[in-house]
N, C-alpha and C positions, 0 to 999 in steps of 0.2 A: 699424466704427470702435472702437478702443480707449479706454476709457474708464480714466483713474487714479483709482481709489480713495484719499482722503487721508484722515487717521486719524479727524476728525470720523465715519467710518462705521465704526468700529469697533465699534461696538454694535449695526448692522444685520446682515441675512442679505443685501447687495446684489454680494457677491464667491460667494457661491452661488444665485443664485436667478436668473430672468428679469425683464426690465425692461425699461422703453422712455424713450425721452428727449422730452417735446411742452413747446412752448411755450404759458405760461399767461396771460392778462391781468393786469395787474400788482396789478388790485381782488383776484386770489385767492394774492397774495404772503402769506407771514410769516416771521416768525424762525423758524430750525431746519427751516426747509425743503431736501429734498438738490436740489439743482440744478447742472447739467452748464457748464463753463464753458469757452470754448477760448480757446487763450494765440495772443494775438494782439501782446503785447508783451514781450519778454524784456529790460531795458535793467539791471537789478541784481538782485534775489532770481531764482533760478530753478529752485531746490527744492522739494520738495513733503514731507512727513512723509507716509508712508503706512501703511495698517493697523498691520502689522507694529513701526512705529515705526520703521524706515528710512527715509534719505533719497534722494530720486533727484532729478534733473534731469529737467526739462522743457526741451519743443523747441516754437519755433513750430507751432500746428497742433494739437498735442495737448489733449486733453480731460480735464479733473478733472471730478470729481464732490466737491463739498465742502457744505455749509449755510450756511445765510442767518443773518448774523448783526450783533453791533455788538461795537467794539473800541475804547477809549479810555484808550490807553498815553499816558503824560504825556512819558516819553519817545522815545519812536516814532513812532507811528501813529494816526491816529482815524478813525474811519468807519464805518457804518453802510448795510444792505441797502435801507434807506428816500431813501438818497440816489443811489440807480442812477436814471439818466437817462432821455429815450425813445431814447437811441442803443445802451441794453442794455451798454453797457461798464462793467466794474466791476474790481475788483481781488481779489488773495489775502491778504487784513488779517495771515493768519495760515499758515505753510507746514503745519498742520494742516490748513486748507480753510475756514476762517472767511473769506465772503466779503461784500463789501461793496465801495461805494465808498467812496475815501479826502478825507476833507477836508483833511485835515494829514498831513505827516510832517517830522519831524527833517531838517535839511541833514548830520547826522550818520549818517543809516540809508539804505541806496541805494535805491532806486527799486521800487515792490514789484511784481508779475508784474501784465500787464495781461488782461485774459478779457473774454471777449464771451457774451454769457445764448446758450445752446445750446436751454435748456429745463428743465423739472422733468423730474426723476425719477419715472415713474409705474407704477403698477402695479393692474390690474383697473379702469383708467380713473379712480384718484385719486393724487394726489399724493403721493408719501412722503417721510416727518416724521421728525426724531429721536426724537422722543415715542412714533412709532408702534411703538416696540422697546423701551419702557421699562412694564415691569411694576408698578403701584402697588403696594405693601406695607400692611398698617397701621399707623401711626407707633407708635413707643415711644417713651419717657423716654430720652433722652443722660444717661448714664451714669460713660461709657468714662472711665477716667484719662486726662486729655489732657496732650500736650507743645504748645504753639503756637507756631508759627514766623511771625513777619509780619516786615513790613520796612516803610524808609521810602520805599520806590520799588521800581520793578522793578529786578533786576538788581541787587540789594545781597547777593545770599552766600544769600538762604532756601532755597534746594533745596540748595545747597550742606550747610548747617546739616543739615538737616533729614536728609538721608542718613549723617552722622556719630554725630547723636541716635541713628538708626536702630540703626547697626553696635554703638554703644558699649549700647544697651537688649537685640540681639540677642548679643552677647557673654556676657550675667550669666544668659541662657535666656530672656529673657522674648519671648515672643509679639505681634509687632505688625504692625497697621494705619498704613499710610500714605494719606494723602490730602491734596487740594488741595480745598477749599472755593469758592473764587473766583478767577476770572481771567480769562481767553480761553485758548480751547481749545489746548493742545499735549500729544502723550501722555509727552514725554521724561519731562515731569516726576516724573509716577509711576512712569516705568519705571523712569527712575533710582533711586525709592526702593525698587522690587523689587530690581533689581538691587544693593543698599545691604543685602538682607535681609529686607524688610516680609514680611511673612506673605500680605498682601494690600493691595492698592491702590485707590482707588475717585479719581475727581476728579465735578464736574459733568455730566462729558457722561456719566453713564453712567445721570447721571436723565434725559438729554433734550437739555440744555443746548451751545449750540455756545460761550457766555461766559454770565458771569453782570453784565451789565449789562442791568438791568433794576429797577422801583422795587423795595423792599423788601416789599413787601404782596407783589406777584408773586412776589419769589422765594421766599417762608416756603413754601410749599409743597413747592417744589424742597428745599430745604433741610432741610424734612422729610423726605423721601425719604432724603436723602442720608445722614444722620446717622442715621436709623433701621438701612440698609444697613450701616455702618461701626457702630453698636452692637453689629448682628447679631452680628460677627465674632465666630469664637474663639479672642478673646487679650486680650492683661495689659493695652495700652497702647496709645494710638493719638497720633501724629505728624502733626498737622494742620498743614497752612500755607495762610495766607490770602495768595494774590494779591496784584499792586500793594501798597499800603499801604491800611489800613482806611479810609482817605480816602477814600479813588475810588471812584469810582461801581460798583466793580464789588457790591458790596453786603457789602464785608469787616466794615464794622461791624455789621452785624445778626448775621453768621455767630458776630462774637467773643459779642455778647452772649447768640444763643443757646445757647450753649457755657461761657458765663462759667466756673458753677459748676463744670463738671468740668475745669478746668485747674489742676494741677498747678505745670505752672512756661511761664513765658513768657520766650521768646527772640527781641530785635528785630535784625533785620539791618539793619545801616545802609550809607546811600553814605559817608554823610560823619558827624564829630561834631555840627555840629549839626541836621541830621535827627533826629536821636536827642533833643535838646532840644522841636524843632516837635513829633513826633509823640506825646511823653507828655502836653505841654501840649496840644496839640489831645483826643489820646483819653480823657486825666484818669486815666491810669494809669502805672507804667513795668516796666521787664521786668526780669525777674530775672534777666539779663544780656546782653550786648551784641555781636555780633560780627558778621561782616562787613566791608566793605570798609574801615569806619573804624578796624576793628581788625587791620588788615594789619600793621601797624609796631609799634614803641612808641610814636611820636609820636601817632600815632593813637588807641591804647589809654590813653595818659597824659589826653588831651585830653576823652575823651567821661568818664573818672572823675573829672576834676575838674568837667568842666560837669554830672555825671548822680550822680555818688557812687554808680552802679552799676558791677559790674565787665565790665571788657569783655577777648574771651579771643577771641585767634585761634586757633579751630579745627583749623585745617591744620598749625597747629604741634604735631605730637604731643608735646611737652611740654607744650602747656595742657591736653592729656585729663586729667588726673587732678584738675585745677582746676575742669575739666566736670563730669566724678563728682560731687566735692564739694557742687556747686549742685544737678546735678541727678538723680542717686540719693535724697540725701534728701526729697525734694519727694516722689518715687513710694513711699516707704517700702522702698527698698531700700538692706540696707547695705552700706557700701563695704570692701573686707577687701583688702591689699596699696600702698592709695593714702600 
C-alpha cells in the first residue's frame, strides 16, 4: 500500500528509508508522533501538502503518513490528538498532516478530511517521532537584526508582508533569514519566503514541532533551538513572523519577548482597524507600522491612523514601497539613495 508523505515529514529520512505501519495502545501516544491515517471521509478539504510543498488530492482509501498534533485557529479549526476517540477516527487539522480530532470548526471553512488511526510509523520496533530527526545544537545568544511580522489573526496579510520585506531587504544586497516561529504546521509559508528570496528558511517543525501549542515552559527549549539555528545563519537580517496573533496559545508572546531586543522594526498585519487597537492594548506595545487587510483601501488606511497615529501602508501597492523604505531601511541602518 501506498503511503503519502505530507510535509510535517519533511525533516525525516521516511521517503528514503524502510518502515512499517503497527498499531500502538493509546497509553504510548504523543505529540509529533508520525502516524498512518486512511481517508475514510472526503466531504470538503481533500488536499494534502506534501514534502516537496505540493499539493495533491486525496481518494478515499488512501493513506497519509502525518503527526500527532494540536491546532487552535480562532478562525478555523481546534483540535487536538488527545481528543481521538476508541473509534480511532480523527481528522487532517492541517493539509501539512497535523492530525487530531476536531472539536470546532468555522460554518465558514468546509469540512476537513476524515482518517481512521492505520498505526504508528515504526522502525527497529519503536515508534518514529519528529524529534527523532532533529539534531540539539548548543544554544547562543539571538542576536540577528530582526524585522517582526505578527498579525491580529490569522490570515491578515503576514506572510504576504513578510515576502515583500524580503524582496525589498534582498534588492539593496543584503542577506537574509526567513522564519515563522509559531503556528501549526504548513511548509508554504517559508517556501514562499524562499521563494520571495530568503537566503534560508527555518519554521518550527524543523526543531521537532508539528505546532507550537504547547505551555511556554515547554516550548523555550524548542525555541532555543530554533533561534540558535536562524542566528547560525550567514546573513544581515532575519524576517520573523509570529503565527496567529501573539494572543493565542500558540506561544507568540514568549517568542516576541525572547526576541524583544534584537528587533529592529515591527510590522502588525491587521483584519480590520480595530484589531490593530485590541492587540497594542492587549500586548503594551505598537508596531511601527500597519498593513494588511485593514490597509487595503484608503478608508482603511485613514481609519487605523487616526485610531493608532501609526502609519499604515498597503504593501501591494508599489507606490507605498518607498514609504516602506523610509520606515524600514532606517531601523536596519541602511540608507535610502533614489526614494
Amino acid at each position: 500500500m501506498n503511503h503519502f508523505l505530507t510535509s510535517l515529514t519533511r525533516i525525516s529520512d521516511l521517503n528514503r528509508s524502510t518502515w512499517s505501519v503497527q498499531p500502538l495502545p493509546r497509553g504510548a501516544w504523543s505529540r509529533g508522533d508520525y502516524v498512518a491515517g486512511e481517508v475514510v471521509g472526503l466531504h470538503g478539504l481533500r488536499q494534502i501538502e506534501l514534502i516537496n510543498g505540493r499539493m495533491m488530492e486525496l481518494a478515499q482509501g488512501d493513506v497519509l503518513v502525518g503527526a500527532f498534533g494540536d491546532r487552535y485557529a480562532t478562525l478555523e479549526a481546534t483540535g487536538s490528538w488527545r481528543d481521538i476517540r476508541d473509534d480511532g477516527e480523527f481528522h487532517c487539522l492541517t493539509s501539512a498532516g497535523l492530525l487530531g480530532r476536531a472539536r470546532s470548526r468555522s460554518d465558514f471553512v468546509p469540512q476537513m478530511m476524515r482518517l481512521k488511526y492505520r498505526g504508528h510509523v515504526i522502525r527497529h520496533g519503536t515508534r518514529v517521532r519528529m524529534e527523532d530527526f532533529v539534531q540539539q545544537v548548543p544554544v547562543i545568544p539571538y542576536r540577528k537584526a530582526t524585522v517582526l511580522v505578527m498579525g491580529t489573526s490569522m490570515s491578515a496579510g503576514k506572510t504576504t508582508a513578510s515576502r515583500i520585506v524580503i524582496r525589498q531587504l534582498r534588492a539593496v544586497g543584503l542577506r537574509v533569514v526567513g522564519a515563522k516561529l509559531t503556528g501549526a504546521g504548513r511548509f508554504r509559508d517559508i517556501l514562499s519566503m524562499s521563494d520571495a528570496g530568503a537566503d534560508v528558511v527555518y519554521d518550527f517543525t524543523d526543531v521537532g514541532l508539528p505546532s507550537t501549542v504547547l505551555g511556554d515552559e515547554e516550548f523555550k527549549p524548542y525555541l532555543d533551538q530554533l533561534l540558535t539555528r536562524i542566528e547560525s545563519t550567514d546573513t544581515d537580517v532575519a524576517v520573523v513572523e509570529i503565527g496567529a496573533s501573539p494572543l493565542e496559545p500558540y506561544g507568540g508572546m514568549a517568542a516576541v519577548e525572547r526576541i524583544r531586543d534584537s528587533v529592529r522594526c515591527t510590522i502588525l498585519a491587521a483584519s480590520d482597524p480595530y484589531g490593530v487597537v485590541g492587540v497594542t492594548v492587549a500586548f503594551g506595545r505598537g508596531a511601527d507600522l500597519v498593513t494588511g487587510i485593514a490597509a487595503n483601501t484608503e478608508a482603511g488606511i485613514r481609519l487605523v491612523e487616526k485610531l493608532t497615529g501609526r502609519p499604515a501602508i498597503n504593501l501591494r501597492d508599489k507606490n507605498s514601497l518607498p514609504r516602506l523604505r523610509g520606515i524600514l531601511f532606517p531601523r536596519l541602518g541602511i540608507e535610502t539613495v533614489g526614494d
